[in-house]
N, C-alpha and C positions, 0 to 999 in steps of 0.2 A: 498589513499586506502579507499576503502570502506567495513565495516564489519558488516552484519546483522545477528540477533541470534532473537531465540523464545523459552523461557523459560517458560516450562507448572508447576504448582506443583499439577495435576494431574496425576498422571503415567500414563496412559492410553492414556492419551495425548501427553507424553513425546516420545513419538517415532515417533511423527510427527513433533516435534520441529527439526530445522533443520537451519544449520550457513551455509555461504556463502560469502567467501572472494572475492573479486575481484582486479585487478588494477585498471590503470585510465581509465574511463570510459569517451564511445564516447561521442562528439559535442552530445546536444542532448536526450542525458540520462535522466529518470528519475526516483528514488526511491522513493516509495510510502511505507509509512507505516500505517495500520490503525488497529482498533480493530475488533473484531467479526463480531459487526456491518456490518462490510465492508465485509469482505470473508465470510460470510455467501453466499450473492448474487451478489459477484464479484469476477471472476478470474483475477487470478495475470494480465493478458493480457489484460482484460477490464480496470483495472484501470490503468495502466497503459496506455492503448489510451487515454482513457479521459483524464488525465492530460497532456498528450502531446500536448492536442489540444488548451490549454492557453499557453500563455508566462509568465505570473504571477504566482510563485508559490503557491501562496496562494488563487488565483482564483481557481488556478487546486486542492488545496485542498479541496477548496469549492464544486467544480464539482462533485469530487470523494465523498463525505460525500452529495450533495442531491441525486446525482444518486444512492446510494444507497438506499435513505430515499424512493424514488419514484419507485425503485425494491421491498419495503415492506419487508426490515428490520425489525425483531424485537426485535432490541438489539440494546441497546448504541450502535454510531456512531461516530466514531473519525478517521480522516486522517490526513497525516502530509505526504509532498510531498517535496523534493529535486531535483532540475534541474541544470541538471550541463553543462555549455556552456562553 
């Protein structure tokens, strides 16, 4: 099982924080998780292709953290990527 949460201690923000349970996830799968940096100039579906596109997860985390850098972020930059085969 795989369980995501986003814990804001702004209130304002707290209503966009948002948990997501799932089962076992398909051949294929992959969770991405990264800082501001990241969603600022990446949808969930963007980062997500990009990291599909390595086998490595940790290439794919690298991908997803320069592609952002090269969309002109302007916030820390942190990814952390899980692939599940």
């Amino acid at each position: 099982m795989v369980a995501c949460t986003n814990l804001c201690a702004n209130p304002q923000k707290e209503k966009d924080a948002a948990a997501d349970e799932k089962g076992p996830q398909p051949q294929g799968a992959v969770l991405v998780m990264g800082c501001d940096g990241v969603w600022d100039v990446l949808s969930d579906e963007e980062a997500a292709s990009i990291a599909r596109r390595e086998q490595d997860a940790v290439m794919a985390a690298v991908r997803v953290r320069d592609h952002a850098y090269y969309e002109k972020s302007a916030d820390d930059i942190s990814a952390l990527v899980v692939k599940f085969f």
